[in-house]
Predicted model as a PDB file, atoms N, CA, C, CB and O in Angstrom, pLDDT in the B-factor column:
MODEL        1                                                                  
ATOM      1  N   UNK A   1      77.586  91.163 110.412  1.00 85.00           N  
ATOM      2  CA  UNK A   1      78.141  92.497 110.344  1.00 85.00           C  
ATOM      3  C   UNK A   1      79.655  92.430 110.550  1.00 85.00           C  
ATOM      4  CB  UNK A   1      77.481  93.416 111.392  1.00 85.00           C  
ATOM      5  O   UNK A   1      80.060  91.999 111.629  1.00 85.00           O  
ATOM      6  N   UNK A   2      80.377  92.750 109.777  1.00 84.00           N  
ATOM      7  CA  UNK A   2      82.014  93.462 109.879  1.00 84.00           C  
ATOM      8  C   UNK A   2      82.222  93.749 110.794  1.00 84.00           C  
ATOM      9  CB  UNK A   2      82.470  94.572 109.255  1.00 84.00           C  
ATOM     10  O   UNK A   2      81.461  94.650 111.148  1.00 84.00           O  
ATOM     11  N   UNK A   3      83.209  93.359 111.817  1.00 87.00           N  
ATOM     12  CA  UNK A   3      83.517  94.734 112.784  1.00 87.00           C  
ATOM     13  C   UNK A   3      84.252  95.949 112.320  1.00 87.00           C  
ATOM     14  CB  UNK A   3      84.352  94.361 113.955  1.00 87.00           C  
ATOM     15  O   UNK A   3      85.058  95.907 111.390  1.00 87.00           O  
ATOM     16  N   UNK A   4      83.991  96.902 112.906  1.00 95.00           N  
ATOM     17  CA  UNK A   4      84.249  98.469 112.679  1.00 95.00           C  
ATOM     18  C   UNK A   4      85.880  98.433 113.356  1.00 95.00           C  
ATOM     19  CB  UNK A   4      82.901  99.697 113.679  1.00 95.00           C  
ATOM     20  O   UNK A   4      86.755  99.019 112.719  1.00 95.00           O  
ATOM     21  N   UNK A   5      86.221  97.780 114.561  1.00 97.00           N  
ATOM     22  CA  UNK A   5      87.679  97.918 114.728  1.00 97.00           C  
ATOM     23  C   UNK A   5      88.132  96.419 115.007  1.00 97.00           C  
ATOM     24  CB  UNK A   5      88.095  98.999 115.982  1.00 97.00           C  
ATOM     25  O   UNK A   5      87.544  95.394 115.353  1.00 97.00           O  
ATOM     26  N   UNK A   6      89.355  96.734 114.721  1.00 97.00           N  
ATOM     27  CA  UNK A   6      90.347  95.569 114.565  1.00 97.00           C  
ATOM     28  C   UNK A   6      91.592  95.409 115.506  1.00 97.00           C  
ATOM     29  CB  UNK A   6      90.889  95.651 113.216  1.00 97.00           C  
ATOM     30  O   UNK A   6      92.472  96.257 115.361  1.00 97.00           O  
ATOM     31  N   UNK A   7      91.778  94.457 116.428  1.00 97.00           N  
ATOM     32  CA  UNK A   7      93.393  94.124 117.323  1.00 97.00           C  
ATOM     33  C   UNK A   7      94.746  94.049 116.113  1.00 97.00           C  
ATOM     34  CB  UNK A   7      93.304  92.132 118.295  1.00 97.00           C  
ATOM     35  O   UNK A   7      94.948  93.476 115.043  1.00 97.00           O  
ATOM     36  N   UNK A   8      95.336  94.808 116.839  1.00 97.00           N  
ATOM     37  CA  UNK A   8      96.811  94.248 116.290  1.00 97.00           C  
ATOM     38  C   UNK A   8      96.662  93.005 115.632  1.00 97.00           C  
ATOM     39  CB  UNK A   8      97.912  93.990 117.450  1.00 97.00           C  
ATOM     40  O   UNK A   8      96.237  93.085 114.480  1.00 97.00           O  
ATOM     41  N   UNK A   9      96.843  92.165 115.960  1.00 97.00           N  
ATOM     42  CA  UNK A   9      96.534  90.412 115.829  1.00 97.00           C  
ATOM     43  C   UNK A   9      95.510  90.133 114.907  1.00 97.00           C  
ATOM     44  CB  UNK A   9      95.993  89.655 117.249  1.00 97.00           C  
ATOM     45  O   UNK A   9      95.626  89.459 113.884  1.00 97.00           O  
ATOM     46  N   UNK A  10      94.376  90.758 115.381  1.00 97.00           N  
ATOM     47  CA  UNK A  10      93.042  90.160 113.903  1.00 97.00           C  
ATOM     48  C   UNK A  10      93.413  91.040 112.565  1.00 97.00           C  
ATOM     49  CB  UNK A  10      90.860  90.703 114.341  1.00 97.00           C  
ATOM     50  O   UNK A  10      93.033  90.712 111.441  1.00 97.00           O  
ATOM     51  N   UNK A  11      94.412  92.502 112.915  1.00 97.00           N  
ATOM     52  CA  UNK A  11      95.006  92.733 111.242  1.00 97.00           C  
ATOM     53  C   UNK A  11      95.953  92.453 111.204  1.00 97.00           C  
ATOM     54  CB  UNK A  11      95.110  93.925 110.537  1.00 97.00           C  
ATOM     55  O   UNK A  11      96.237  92.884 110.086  1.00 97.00           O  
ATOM     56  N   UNK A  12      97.078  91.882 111.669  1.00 97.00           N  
ATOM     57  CA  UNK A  12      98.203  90.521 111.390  1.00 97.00           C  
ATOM     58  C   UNK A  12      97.034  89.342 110.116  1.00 97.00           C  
ATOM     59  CB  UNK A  12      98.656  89.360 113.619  1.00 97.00           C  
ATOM     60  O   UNK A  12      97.019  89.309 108.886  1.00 97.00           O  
ATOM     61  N   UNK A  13      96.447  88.771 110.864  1.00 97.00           N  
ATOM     62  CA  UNK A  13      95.221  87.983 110.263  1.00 97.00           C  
ATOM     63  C   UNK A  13      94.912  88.475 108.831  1.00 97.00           C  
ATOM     64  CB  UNK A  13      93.862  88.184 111.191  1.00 97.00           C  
ATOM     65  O   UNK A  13      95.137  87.872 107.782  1.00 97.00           O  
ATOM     66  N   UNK A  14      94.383  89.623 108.988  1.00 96.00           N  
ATOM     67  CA  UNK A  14      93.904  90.185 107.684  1.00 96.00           C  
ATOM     68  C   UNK A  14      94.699  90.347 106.814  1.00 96.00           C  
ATOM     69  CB  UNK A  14      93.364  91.263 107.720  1.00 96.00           C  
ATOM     70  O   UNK A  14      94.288  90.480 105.662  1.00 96.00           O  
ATOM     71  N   UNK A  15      95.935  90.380 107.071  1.00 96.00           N  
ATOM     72  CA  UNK A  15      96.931  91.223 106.356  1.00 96.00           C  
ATOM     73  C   UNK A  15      97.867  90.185 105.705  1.00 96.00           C  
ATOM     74  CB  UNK A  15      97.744  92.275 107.365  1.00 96.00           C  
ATOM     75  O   UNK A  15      98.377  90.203 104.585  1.00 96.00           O  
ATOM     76  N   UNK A  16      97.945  89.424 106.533  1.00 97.00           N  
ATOM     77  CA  UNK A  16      98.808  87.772 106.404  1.00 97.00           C  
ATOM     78  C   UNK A  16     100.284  88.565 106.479  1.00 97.00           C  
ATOM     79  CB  UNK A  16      98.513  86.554 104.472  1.00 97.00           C  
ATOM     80  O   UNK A  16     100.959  88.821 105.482  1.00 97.00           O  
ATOM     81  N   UNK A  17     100.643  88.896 107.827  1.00 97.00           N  
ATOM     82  CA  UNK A  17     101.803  89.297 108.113  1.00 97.00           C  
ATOM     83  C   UNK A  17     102.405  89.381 109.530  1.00 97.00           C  
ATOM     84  CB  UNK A  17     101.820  90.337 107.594  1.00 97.00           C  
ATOM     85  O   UNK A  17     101.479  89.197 110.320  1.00 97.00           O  
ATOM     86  N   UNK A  18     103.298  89.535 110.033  1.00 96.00           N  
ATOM     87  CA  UNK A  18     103.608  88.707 111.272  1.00 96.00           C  
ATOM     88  C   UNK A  18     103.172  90.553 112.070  1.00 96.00           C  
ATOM     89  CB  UNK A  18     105.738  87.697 111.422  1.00 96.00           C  
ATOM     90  O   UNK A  18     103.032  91.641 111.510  1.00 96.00           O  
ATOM     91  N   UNK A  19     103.069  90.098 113.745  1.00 96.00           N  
ATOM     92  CA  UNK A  19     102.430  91.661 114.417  1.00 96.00           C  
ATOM     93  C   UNK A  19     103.949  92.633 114.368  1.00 96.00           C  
ATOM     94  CB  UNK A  19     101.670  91.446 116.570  1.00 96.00           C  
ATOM     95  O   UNK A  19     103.873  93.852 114.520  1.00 96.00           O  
ATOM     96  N   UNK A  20     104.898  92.151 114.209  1.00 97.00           N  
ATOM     97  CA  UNK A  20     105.697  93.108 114.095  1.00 97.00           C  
ATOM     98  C   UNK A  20     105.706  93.909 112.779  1.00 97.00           C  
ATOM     99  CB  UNK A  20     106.827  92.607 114.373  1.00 97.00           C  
ATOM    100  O   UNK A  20     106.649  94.699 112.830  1.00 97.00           O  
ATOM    101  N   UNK A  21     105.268  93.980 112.029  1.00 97.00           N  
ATOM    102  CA  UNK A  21     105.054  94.444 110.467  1.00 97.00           C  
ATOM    103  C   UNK A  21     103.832  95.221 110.747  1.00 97.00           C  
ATOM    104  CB  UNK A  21     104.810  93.141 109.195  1.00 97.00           C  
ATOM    105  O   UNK A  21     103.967  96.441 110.656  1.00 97.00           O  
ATOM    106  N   UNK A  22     102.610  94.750 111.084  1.00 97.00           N  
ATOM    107  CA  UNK A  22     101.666  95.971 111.957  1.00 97.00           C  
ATOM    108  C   UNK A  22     102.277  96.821 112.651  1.00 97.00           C  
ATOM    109  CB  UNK A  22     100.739  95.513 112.980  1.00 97.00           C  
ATOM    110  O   UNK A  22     102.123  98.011 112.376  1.00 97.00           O  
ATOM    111  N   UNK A  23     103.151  96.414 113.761  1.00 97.00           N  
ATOM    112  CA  UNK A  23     103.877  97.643 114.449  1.00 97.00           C  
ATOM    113  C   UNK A  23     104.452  98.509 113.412  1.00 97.00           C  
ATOM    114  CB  UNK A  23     105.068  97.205 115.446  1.00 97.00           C  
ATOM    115  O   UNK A  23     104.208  99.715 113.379  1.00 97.00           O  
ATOM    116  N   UNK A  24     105.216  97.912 112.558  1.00 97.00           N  
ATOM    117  CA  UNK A  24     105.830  98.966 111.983  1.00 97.00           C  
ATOM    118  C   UNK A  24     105.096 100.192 111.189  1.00 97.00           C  
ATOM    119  CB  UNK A  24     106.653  98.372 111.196  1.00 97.00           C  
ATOM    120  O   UNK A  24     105.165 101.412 111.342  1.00 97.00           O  
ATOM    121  N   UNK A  25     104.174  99.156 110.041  1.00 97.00           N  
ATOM    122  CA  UNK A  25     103.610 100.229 109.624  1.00 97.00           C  
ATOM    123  C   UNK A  25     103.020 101.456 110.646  1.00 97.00           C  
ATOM    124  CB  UNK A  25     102.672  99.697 108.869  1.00 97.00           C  
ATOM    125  O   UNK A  25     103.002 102.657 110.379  1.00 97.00           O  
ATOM    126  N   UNK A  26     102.631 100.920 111.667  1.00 97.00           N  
ATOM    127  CA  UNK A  26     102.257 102.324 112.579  1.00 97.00           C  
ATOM    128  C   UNK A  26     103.253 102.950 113.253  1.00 97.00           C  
ATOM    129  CB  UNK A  26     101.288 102.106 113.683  1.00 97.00           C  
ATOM    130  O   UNK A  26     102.740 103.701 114.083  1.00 97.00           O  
ATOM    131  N   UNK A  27     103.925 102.975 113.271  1.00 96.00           N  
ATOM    132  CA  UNK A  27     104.996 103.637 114.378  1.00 96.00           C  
ATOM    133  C   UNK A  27     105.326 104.637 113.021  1.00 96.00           C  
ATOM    134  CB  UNK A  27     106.596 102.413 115.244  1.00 96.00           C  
ATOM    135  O   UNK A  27     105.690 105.809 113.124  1.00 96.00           O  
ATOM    136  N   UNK A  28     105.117 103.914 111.737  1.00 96.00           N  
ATOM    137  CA  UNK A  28     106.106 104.383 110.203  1.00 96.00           C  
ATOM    138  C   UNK A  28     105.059 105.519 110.032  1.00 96.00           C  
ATOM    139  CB  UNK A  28     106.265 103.002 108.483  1.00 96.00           C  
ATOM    140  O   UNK A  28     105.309 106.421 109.232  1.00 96.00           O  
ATOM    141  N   UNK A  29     103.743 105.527 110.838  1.00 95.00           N  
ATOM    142  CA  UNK A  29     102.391 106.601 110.311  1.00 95.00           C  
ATOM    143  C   UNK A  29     101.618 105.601 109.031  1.00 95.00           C  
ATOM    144  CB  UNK A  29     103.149 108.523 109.433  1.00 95.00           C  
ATOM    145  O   UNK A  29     100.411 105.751 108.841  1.00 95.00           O  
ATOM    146  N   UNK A  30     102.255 104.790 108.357  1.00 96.00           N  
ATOM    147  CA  UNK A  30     101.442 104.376 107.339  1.00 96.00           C  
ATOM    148  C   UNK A  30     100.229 103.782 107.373  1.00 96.00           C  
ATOM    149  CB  UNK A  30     101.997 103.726 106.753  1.00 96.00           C  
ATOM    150  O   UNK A  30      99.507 103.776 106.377  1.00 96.00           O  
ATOM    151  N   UNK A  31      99.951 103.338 108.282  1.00 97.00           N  
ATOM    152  CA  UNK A  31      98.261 103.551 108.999  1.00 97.00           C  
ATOM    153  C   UNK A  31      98.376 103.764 110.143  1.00 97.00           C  
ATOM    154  CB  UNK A  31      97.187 102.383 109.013  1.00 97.00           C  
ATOM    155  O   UNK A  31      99.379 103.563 110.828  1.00 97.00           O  
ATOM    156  N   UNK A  32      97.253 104.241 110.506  1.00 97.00           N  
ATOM    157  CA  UNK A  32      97.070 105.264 111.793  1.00 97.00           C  
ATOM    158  C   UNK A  32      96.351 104.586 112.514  1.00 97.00           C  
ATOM    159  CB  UNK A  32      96.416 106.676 111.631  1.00 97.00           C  
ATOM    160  O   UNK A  32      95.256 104.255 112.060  1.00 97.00           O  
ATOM    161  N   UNK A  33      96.633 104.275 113.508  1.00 97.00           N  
ATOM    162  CA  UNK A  33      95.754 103.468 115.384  1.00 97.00           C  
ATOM    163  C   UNK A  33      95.096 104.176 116.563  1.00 97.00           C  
ATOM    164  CB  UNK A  33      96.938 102.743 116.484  1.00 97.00           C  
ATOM    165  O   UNK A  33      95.510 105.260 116.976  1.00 97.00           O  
ATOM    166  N   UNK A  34      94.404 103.746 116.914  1.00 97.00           N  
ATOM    167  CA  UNK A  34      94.145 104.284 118.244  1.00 97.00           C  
ATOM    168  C   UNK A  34      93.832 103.410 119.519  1.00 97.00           C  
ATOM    169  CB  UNK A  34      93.091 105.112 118.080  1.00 97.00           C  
ATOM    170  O   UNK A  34      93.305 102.297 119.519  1.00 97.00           O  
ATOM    171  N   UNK A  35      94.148 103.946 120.318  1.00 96.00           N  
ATOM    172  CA  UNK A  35      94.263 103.287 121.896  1.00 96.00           C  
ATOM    173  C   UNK A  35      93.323 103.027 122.303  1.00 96.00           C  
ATOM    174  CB  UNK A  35      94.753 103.945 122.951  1.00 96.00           C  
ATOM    175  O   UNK A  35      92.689 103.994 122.726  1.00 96.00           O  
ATOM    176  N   UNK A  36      92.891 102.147 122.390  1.00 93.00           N  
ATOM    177  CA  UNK A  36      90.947 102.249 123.319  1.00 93.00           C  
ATOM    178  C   UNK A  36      91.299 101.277 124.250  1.00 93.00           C  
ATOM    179  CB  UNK A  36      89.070 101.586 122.264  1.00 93.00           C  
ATOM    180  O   UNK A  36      90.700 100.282 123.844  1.00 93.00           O  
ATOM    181  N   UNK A  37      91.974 100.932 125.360  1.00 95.00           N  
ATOM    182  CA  UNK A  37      92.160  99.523 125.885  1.00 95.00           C  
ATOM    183  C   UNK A  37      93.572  99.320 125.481  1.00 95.00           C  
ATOM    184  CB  UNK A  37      91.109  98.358 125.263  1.00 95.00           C  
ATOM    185  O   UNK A  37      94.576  99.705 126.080  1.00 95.00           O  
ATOM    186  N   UNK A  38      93.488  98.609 124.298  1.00 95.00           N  
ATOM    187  CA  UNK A  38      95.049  98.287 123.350  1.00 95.00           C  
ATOM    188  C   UNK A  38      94.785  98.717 122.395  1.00 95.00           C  
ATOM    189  CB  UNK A  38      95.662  96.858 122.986  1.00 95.00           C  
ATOM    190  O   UNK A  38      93.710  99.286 122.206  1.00 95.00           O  
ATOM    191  N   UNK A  39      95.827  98.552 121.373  1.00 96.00           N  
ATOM    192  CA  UNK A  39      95.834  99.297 120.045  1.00 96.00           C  
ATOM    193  C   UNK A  39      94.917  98.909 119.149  1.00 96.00           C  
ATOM    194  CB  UNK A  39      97.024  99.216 119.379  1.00 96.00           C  
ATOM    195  O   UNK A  39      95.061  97.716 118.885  1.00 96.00           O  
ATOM    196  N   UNK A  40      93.914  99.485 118.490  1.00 98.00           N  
ATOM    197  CA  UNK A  40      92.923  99.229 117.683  1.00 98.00           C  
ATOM    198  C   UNK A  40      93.137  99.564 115.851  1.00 98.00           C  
ATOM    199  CB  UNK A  40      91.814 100.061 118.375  1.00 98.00           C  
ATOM    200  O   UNK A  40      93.639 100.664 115.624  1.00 98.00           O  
ATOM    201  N   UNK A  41      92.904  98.981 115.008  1.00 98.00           N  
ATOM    202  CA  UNK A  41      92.551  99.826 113.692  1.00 98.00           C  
ATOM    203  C   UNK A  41      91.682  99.754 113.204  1.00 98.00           C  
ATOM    204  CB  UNK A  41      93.117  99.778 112.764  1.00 98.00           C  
ATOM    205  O   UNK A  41      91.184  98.629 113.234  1.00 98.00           O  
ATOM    206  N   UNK A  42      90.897 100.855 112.432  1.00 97.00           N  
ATOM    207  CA  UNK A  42      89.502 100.770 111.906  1.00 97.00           C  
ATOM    208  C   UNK A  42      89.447  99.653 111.003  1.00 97.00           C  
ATOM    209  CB  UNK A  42      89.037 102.042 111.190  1.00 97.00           C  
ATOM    210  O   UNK A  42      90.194  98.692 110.816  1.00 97.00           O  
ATOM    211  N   UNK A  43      88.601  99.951 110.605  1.00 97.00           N  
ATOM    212  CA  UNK A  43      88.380  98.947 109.406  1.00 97.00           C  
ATOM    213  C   UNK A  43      88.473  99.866 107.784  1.00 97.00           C  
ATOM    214  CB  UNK A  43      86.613  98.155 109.666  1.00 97.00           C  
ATOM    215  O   UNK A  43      88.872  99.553 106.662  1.00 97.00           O  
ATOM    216  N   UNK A  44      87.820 101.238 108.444  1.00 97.00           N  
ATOM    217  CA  UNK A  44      88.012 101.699 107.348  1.00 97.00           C  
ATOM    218  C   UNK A  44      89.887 102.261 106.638  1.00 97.00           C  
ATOM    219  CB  UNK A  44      86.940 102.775 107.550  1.00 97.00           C  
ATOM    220  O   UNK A  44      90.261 102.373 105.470  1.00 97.00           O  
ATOM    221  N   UNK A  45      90.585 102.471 107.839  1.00 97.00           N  
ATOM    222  CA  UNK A  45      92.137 102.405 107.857  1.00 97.00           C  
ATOM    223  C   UNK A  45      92.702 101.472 107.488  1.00 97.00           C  
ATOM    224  CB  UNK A  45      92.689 102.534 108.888  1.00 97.00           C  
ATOM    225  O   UNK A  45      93.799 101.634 106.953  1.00 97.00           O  
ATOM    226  N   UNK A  46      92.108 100.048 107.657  1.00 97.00           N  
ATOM    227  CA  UNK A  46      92.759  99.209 106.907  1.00 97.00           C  
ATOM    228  C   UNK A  46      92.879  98.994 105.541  1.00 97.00           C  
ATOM    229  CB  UNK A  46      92.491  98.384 107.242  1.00 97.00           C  
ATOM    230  O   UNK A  46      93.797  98.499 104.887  1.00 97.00           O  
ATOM    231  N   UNK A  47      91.215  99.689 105.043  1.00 96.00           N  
ATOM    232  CA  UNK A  47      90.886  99.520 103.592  1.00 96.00           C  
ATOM    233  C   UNK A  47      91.685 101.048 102.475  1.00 96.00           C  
ATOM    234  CB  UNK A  47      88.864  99.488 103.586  1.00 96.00           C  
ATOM    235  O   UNK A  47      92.054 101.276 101.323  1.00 96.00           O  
ATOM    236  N   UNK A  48      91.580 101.657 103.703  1.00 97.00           N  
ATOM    237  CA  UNK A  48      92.313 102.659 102.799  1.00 97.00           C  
ATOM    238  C   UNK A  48      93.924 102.497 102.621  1.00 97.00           C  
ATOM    239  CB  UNK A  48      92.047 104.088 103.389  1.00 97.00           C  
ATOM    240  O   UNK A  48      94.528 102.940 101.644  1.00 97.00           O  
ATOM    241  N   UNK A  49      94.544 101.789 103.717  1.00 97.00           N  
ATOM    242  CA  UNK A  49      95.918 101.591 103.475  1.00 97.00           C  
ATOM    243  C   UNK A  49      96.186 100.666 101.986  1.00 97.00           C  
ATOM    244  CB  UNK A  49      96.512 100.823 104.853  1.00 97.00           C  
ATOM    245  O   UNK A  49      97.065 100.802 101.135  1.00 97.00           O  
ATOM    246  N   UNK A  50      94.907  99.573 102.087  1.00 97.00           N  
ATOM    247  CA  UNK A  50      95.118  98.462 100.996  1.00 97.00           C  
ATOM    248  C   UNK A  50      94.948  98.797  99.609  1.00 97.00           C  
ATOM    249  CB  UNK A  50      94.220  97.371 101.196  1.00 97.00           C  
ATOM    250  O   UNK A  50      95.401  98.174  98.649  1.00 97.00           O  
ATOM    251  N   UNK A  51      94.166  99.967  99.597  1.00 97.00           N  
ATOM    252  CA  UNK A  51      94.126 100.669  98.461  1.00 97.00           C  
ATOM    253  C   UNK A  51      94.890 101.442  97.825  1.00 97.00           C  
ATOM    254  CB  UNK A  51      93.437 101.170  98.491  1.00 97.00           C  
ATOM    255  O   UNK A  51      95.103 101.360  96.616  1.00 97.00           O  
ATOM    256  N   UNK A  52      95.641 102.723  99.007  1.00 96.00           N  
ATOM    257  CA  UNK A  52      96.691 103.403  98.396  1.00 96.00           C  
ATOM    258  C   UNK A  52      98.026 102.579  98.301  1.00 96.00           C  
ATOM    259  CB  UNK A  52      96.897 104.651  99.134  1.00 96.00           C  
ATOM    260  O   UNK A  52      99.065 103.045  97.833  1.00 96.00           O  
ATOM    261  N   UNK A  53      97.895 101.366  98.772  1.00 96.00           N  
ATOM    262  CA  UNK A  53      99.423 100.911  98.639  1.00 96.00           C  
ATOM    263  C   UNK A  53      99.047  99.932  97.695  1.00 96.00           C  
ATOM    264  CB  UNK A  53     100.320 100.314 100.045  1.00 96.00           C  
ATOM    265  O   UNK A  53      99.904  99.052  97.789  1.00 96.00           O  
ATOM    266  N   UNK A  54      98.238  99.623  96.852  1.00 95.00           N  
ATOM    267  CA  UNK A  54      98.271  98.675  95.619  1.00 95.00           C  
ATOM    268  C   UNK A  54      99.365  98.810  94.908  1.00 95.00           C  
ATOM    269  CB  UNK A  54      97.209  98.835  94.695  1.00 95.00           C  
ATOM    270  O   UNK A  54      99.891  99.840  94.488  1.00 95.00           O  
ATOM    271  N   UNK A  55      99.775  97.373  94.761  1.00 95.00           N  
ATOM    272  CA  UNK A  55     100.859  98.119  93.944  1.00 95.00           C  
ATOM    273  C   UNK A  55     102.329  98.712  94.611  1.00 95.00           C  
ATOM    274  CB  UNK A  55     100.108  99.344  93.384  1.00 95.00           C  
ATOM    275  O   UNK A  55     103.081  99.626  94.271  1.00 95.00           O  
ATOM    276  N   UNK A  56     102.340  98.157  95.237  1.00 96.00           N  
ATOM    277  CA  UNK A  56     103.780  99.378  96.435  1.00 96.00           C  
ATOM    278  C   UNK A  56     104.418  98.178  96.758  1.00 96.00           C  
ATOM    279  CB  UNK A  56     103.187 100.546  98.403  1.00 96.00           C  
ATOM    280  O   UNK A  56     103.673  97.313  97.218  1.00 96.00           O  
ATOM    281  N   UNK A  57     105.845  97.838  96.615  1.00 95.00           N  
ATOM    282  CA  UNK A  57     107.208  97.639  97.526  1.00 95.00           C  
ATOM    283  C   UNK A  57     107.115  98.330  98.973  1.00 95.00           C  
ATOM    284  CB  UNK A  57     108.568  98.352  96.722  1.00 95.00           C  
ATOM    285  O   UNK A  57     107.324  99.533  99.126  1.00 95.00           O  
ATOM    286  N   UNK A  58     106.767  97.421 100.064  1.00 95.00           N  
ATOM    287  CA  UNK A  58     106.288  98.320 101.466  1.00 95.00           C  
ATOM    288  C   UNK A  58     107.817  97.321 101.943  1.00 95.00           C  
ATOM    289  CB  UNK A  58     104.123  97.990 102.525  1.00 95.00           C  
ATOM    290  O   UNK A  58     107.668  96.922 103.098  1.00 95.00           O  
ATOM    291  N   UNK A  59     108.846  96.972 101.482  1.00 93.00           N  
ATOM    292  CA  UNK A  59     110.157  95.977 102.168  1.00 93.00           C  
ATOM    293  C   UNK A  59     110.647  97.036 102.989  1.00 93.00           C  
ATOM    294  CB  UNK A  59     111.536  95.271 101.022  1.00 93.00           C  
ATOM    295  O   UNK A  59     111.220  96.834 104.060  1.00 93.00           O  
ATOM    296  N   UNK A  60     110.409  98.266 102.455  1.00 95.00           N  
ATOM    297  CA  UNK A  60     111.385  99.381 103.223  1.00 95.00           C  
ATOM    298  C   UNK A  60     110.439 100.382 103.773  1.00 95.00           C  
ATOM    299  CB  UNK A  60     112.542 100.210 102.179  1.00 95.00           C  
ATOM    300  O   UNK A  60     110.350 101.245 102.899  1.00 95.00           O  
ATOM    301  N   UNK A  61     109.676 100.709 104.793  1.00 95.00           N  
ATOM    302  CA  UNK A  61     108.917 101.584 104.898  1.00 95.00           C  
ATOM    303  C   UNK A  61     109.374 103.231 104.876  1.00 95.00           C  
ATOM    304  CB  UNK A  61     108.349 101.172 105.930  1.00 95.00           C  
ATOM    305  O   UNK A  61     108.696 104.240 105.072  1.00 95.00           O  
ATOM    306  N   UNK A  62     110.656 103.077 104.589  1.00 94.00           N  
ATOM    307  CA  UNK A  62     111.006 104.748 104.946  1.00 94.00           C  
ATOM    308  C   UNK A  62     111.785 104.851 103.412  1.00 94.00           C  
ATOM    309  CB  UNK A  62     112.299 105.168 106.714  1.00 94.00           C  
ATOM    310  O   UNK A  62     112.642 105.727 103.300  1.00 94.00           O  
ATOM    311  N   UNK A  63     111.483 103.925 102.179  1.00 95.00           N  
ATOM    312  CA  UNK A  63     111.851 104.436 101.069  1.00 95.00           C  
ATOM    313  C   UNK A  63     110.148 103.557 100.156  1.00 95.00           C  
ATOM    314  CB  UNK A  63     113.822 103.903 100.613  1.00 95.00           C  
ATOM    315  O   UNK A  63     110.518 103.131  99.062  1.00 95.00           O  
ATOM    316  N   UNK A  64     109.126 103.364 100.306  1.00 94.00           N  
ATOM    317  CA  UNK A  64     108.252 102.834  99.705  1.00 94.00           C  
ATOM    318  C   UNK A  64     108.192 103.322  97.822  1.00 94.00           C  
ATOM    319  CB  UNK A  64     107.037 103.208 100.648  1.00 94.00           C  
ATOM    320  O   UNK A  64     108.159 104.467  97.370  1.00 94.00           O  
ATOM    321  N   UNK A  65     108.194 102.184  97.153  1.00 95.00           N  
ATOM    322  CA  UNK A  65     108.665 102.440  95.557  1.00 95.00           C  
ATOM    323  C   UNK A  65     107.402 101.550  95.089  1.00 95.00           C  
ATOM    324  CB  UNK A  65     110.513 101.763  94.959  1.00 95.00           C  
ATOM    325  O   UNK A  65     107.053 100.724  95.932  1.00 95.00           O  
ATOM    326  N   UNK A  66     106.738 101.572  94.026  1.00 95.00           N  
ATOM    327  CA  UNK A  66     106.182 100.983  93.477  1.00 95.00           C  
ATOM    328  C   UNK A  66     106.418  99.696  93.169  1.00 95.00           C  
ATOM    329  CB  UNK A  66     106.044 101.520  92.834  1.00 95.00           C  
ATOM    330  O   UNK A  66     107.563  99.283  93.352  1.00 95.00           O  
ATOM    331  N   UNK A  67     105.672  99.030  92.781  1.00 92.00           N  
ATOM    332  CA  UNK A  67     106.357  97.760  92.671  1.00 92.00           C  
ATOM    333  C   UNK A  67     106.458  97.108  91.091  1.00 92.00           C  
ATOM    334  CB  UNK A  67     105.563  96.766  93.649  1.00 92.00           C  
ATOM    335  O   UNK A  67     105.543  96.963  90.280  1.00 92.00           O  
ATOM    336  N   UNK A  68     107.719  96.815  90.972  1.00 88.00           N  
ATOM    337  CA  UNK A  68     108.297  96.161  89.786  1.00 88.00           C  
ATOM    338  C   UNK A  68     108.626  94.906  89.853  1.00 88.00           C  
ATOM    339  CB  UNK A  68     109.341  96.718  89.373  1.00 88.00           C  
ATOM    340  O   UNK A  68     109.052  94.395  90.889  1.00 88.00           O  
ATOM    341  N   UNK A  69     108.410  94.071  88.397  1.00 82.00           N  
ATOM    342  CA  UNK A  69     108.561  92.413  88.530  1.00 82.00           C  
ATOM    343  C   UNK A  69     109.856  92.654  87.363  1.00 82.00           C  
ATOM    344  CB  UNK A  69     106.838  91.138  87.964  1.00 82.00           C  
ATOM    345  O   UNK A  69     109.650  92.950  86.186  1.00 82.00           O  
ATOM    346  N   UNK A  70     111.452  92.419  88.087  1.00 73.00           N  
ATOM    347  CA  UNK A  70     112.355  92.029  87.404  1.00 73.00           C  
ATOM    348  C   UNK A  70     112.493  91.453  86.257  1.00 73.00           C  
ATOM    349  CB  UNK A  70     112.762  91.570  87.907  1.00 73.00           C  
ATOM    350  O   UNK A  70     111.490  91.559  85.551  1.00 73.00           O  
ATOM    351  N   UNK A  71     113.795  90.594  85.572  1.00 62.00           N  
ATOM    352  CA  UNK A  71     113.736  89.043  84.892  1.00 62.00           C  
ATOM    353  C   UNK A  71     113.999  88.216  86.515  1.00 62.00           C  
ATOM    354  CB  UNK A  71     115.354  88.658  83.362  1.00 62.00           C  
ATOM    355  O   UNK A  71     113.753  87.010  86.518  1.00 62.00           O  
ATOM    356  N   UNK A  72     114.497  88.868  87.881  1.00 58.00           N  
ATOM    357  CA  UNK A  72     114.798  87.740  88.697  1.00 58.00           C  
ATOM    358  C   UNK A  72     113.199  87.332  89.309  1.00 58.00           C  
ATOM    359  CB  UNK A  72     116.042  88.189  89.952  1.00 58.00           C  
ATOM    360  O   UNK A  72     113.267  86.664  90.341  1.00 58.00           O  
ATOM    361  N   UNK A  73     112.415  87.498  89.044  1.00 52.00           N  
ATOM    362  CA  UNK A  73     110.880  87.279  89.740  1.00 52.00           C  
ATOM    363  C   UNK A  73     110.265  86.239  89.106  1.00 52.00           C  
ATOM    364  CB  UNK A  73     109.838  88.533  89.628  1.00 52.00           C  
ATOM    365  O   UNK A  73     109.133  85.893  89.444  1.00 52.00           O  
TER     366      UNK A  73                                                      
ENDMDL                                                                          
END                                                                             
């Protein structure tokens, strides 16, 4: 069985991104946490973030643009 919630750290893991980039997106609202102990995220919050941001330039969280492949890429 999946677990239903996730540490900071095991969605660093999931995400393949360092825990300060988790912080951000939450502090940014772009997925949403909750406190139970320490900071938790669902599972289903994770899947919905991965979905609406398909596709998204997340380099800047307070200007998020779709994402485009240059000639420099």
């Amino acid at each position: 069985m999946e677990p239903v919630l996730y540490t900071v750290y095991e969605a660093t893991e999931l995400l393949k991104v360092n825990k300060n980039s988790v912080y951000d997106l939450l502090r940014n609202n772009v997925i949403r946490g909750l406190k139970l102990g320490s900071l938790k995220i669902t599972r289903t919050e994770l899947m919905k973030f991965l979905e609406e941001n398909n596709d998204k330039d997340l380099s800047n969280l307070d200007d998020i643009k779709d994402l485009t492949f240059g000639k420099d890429v």
